[in-house]
N, C-alpha and C positions, 0 to 999 in steps of 0.2 A: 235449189232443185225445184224446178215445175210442180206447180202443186196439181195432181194427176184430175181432180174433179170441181168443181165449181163452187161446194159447201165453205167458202175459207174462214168462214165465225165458227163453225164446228170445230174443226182440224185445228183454231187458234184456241178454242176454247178446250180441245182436249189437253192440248200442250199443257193449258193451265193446270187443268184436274189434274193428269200425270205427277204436276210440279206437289199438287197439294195431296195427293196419294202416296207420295214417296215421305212428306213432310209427316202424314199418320202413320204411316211405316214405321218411320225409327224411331217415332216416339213410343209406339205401343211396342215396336221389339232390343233396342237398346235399353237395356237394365235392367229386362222385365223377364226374359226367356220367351221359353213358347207357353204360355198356358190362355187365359181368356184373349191375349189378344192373337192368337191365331185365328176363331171365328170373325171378329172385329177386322184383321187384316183381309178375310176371304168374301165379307160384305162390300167391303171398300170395292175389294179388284170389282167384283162382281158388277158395284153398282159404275165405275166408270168403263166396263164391258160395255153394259148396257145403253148407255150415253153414244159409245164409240156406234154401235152397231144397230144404231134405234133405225128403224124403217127398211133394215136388211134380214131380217127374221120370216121365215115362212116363205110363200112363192113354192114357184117348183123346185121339187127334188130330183136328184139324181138317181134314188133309187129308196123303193119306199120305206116310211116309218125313218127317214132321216133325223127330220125335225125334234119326230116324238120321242126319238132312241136320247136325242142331246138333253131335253126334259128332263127325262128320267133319270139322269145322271148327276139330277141336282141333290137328289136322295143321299148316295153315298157320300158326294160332297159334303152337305151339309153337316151330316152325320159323323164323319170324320174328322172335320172341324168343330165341333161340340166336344170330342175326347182331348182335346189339349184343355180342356175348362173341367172337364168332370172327373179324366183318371189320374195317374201319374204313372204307369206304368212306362219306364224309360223305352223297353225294348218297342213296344208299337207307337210310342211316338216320337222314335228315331224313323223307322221306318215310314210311317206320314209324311213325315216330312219330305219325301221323295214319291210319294204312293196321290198326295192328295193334290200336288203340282200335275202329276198326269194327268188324272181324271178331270180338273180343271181344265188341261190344253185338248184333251180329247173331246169334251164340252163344247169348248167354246170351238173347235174346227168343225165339227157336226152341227150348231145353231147357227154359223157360217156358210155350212157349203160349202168349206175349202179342202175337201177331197173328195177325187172323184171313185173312191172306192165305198164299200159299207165294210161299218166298224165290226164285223167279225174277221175281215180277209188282213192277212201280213202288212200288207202295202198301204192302209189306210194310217197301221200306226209307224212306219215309216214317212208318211207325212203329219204327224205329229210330231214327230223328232225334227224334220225339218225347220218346221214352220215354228218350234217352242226353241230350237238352238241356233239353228243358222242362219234362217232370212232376219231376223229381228235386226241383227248387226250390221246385214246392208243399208239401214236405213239409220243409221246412227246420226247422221248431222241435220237428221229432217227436223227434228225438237229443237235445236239449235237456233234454223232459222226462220220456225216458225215464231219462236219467243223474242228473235231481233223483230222480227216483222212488227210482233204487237207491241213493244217497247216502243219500237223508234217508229210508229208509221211514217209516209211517205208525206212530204208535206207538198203545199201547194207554192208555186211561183218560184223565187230564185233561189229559195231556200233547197230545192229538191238535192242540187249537190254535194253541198257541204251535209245534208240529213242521209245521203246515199253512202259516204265516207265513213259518217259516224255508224250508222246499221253495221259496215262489212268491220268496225274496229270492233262494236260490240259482241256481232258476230265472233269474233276472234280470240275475244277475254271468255267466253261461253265454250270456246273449241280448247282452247288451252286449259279450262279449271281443273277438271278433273287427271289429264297428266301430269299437270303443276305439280297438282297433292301429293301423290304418289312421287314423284321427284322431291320435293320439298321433306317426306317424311323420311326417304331415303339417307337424304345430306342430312335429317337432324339423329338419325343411327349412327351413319358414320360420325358425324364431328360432335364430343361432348359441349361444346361452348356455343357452336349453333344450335343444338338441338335444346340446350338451354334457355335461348333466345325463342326458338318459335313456340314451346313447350310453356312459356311464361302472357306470350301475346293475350291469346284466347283469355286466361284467367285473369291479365289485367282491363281486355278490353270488355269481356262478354261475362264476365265472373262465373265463368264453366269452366269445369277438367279438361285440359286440351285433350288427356284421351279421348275423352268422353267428348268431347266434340268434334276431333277426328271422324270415331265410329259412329256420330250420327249422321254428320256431314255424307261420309261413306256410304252409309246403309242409306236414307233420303235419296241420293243421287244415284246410286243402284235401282231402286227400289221403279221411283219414275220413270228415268229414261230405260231400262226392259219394256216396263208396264206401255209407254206409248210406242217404241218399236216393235213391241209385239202385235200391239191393236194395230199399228197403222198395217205392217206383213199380213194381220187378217183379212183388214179393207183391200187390201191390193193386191193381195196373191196371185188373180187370175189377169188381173187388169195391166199388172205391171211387167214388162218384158225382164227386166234384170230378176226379178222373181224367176221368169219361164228359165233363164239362165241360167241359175242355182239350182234348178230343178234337176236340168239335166245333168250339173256334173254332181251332183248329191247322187243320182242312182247312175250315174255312168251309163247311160242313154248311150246307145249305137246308134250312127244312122240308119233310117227306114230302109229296110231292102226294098225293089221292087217283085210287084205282085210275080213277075214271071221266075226273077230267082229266089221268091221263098221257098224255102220247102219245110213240109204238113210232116213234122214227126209225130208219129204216134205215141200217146202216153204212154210211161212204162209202168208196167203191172206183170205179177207172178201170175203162173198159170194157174189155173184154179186147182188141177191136182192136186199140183204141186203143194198149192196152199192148204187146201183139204188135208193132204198126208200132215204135216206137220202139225196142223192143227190138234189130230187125233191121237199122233204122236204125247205132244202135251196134254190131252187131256185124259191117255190112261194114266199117267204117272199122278196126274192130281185125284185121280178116283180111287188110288191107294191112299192116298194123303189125305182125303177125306174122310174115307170109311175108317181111320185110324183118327180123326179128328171128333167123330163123332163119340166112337168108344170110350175117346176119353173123357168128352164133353160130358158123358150122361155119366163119367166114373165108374167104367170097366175096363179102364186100358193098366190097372195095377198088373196082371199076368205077364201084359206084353213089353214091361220095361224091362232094359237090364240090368245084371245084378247090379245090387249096391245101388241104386239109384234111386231115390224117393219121388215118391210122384208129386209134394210139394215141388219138389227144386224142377223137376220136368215138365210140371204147369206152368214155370214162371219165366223158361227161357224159350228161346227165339221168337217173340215177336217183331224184334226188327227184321230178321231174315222175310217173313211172314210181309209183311208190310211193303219190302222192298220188290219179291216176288211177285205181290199184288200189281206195282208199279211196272211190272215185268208184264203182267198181261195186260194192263191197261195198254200199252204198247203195241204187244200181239192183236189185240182188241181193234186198234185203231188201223194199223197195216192189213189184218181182214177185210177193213170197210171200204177204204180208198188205196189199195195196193196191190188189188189182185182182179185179173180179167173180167169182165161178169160170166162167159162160159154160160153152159147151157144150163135148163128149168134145174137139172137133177143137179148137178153140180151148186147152183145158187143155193137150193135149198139145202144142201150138206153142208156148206160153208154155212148158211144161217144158223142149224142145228150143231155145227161144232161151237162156232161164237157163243150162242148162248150157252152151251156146258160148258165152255169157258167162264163166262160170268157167272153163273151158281159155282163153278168149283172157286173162285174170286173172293166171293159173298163168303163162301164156308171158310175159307183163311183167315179174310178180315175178323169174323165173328170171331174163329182161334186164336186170333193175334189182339182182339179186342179183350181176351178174359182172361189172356196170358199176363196183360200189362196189366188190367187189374190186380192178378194176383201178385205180380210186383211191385206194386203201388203200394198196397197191403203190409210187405214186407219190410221194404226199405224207402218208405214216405213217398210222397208227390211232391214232383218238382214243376217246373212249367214246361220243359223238353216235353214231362210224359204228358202230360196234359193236350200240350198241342200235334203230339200224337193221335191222343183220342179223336182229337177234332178231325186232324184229316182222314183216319179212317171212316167218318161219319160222311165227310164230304166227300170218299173217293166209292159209297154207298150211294151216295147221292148220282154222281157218273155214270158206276154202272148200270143203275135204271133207267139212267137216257140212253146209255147206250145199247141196254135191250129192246129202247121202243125205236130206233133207230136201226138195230141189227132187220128188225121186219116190217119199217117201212121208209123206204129209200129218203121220198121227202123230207126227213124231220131235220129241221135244221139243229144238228149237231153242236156246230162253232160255236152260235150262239147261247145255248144254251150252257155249254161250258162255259162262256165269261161270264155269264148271268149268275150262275152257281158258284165261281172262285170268287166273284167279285162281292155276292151276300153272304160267303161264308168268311170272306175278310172283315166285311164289316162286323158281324156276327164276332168273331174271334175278336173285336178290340170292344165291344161291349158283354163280353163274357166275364170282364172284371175278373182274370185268371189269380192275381195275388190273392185278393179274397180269399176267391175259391182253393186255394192251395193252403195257404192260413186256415181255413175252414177245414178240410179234410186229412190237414196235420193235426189237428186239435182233436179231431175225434180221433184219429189214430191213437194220439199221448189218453184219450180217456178210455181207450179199450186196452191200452197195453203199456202206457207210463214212456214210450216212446215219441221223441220230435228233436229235429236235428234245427238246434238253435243258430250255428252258423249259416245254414240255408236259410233259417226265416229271416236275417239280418239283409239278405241281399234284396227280400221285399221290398216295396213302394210303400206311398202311404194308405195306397187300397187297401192291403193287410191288417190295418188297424181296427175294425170292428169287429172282427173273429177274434182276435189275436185278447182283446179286451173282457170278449166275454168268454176266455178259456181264465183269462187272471180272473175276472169275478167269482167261477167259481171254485176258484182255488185260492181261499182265502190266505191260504198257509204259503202260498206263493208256489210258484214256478223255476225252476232253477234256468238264469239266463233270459227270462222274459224279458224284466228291466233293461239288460244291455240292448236288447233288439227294438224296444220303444227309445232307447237315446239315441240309438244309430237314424231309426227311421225320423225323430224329432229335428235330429241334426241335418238331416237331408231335405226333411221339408221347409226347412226355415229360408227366407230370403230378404232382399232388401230394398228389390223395386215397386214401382206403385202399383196403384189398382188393374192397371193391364195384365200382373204379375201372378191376380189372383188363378187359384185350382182350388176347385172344390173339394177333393180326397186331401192335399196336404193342409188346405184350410181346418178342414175336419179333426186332422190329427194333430194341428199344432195345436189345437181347444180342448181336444181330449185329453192330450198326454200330459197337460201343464202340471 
């Protein structure tokens, strides 16, 4: 392939780094999991990013605050690469590991310049998905023979043909390796006597586990050839036609009409009565729901239950309902803003004054739904569902006071603001150290009332281990069940790989628990 610009000690030199980014790859992630070397792996990418794209950074933008939006996304990056070293909490860094690949591909096409949208609009991350799954693969044979190129350069005088031969053979052992493998590990499945023989190679020739050099081999050759197919799709996104190609059949591109047979549909939007009625509709029904929220908040709504029913057990139910209703007008919230005509002065401003009684009657549920779960927490312990519960009611608190400064002035960029707030309330929620906090608030539970559900603490990480220690401190006489839940959690932080391998929380607890 034509190499597309003139740089070719770059473009040879990346191939290299790729080769030797893929090679810290599978050393820091075969045997080790994800813990310190996740940061480690997200330095590496970062720093042959940087190499790929040095002198493509800044210039003009498309549309402003481009550049400074891609900066600031090293924040969460970072940060979320630091939690595979500091927690162990499985559930958020299953999810990372999908969460913090985004944020990286979103990064790097923003300090790029390779969409021509801004990152609050649909379509921008539609060309992350593009440019992070599908172009990378059109260029699969570029690393190929960029690495004949530097192997076998071109020699001078007679020699040029027989050196031209040899490039396109080595070319071809470079094209074949990695199907080979995959073929080769096939036949040593099927046939026990072959897979005998290749399964023996490796350890006689390289005194490695052939698995184990199988999945490094694997993971190494993964790891580089993405990492420079993706750098080079960034360098050439716009420059390269087979890219413009992909483009179009990734969103199924029509041809252009012309200007004389387009036709100007008008946006669709409710009318504003329309919307008005309905609005007002829903917010008598929440202005019973609240003044009966309130009653009981301040502890006068015992008259108004019915019989046989305790007003403990009626403070402690429906906050999901509560919650999901919330979600219901968040909704209503957003089809108010952008769903319905603007209609005239008197009309706007009824829609504005329904919307915001909407978000107060919003406000007063979450708060009912916020003291109900409490007092179910209370009852029958803290788990992490309820917890991350709390959270998002906190955060869906957070929404609707943008969307009140939003309901009265047209300008405030909304979109934004909502990814800015989901995105610091994720980070925020993986350094919340939620095991802790749930071992910490079962503990005091068991000291105010001799209650704590020992098979729930068992499903804890190794986070849980310093509440958890100082409930056995002070109960000298012991805890019934504690023991099993420090050998379950001992048992799960133990491992066998090296120093890449370390975490700080199971580090912590395999020293405590000894």
């Amino acid at each position: 392939m034509r190499h597309p610009a003139p740089w070719q000690r770059r473009y040879d030199n990346l191939a290299l780094l790729s080769l030797l980014f893929g090679i810290v790859s599978q050393y820091v992630f075969v045997g080790n999991g994800f813990n310190v070397s996740v940061p480690i792996f997200v330095a590496a990418f970062y720093g042959l990013f940087f190499y790929a794209v040095r002198g493509r950074i800044g210039g003009f933008e498309r549309w402003r605050g481009q550049t400074k939006s891609g900066w600031l996304l090293a924040l969460p990056v970072g940060l979320l690469s630091l939690t595979f070293a500091i927690f162990a909490d499985e559930q958020f860094r299953t999810l990372n590991l999908f969460v913090l690949p985004a944020l990286a591909a979103a990064q790097t096409v923003l300090l790029t310049r390779n969409s021509e949208k801004p990152w609050f609009r649909p379509r921008f991350y539609g060309d992350v998905l593009m440019l992070a799954l599908v172009q990378p693969f059109a260029y699969i044979a570029v690393p190929f023979g960029l690495l004949a190129n530097r192997l076998l350069p071109k020699p001078e005088g007679g020699g040029r043909r027989a050196a031209g031969k040899a490039r396109r053979i080595a070319l071809g052992l470079l094209l074949a390796a990695p199907p080979l493998l995959v073929v080769i590990v096939l036949l040593a499945t099927a046939d026990r006597i072959f897979g005998d023989l290749v399964w023996r190679v490796p350890s006689l020739l390289l005194r490695v586990d052939a698995f184990e050099g199988v999945a490094r081999i694997a993971v190494g050759a993964w790891f580089a050839l993405y990492a420079f197919c993706y750098l080079w799709a960034l360098l050439f996104n716009r420059s390269d036609p087979q890219a413009a190609e992909l483009k179009r059949a990734f969103w199924l591109e029509a041809e252009t009409e012309t200007a004389g047979a387009a036709e100007k549909r008008e946006p669709f939007g409710f009318d504003p009565l329309t919307a008005n009625t309905l609005l007002v509709c829903f917010n008598a029904v929440y202005l019973v729901f609240a003044a009966i929220q309130f009653s009981y908040l301040f502890g006068a709504a015992n008259g108004l239950l019915p019989d046989g029913a305790a007003y403990a057990d009626y403070a402690r139910q429906g906050f999901a309902q509560l919650v999901a209703v919330a979600v219901i007008n968040l909704l209503l919230l957003l089809g108010g803003l952008h769903a319905v005509k603007r209609g005239g002065p008197l009309e706007r401003r009824a829609r504005r004054l329904s919307l915001s009684l909407l978000v107060g009657f919003t406000v007063v549920m979450l708060v009912s739904a916020f003291s109900r779960l409490a007092l179910y927490e209370e009852a029958y312990g803290f788990t992490r569902t309820r917890l991350l519960v709390h959270g998002f009611m906190l955060v869906l608190c957070f929404v609707l006071a943008v969307s009140l400064i939003r309901i009265w002035r047209d300008r405030f960029p909304l979109a934004k603001t909502y990814i800015a707030i989901g995105l610091a309330a994720y980070v925020a929620f993986n350094y919340a150290n939620l095991d802790s906090m749930i071992a910490a608030k079962n503990a005091e539970r068991y000291e105010a009332g001799g209650n704590i559900d020992m098979a729930y603490m068992m499903t804890l990480s190794a986070d849980a281990v310093p509440p958890l220690l100082l409930l056995r401190d002070r109960h000298p006489e012991g805890v019934e069940g504690l023991d099993v839940v420090f050998a379950s959690i001992r048992e799960r932080s133990e491992g066998s790989g090296g120093w890449p391998a370390w975490n700080r929380s199971k580090s912590r607890a395999l020293r405590e628990l000894r």
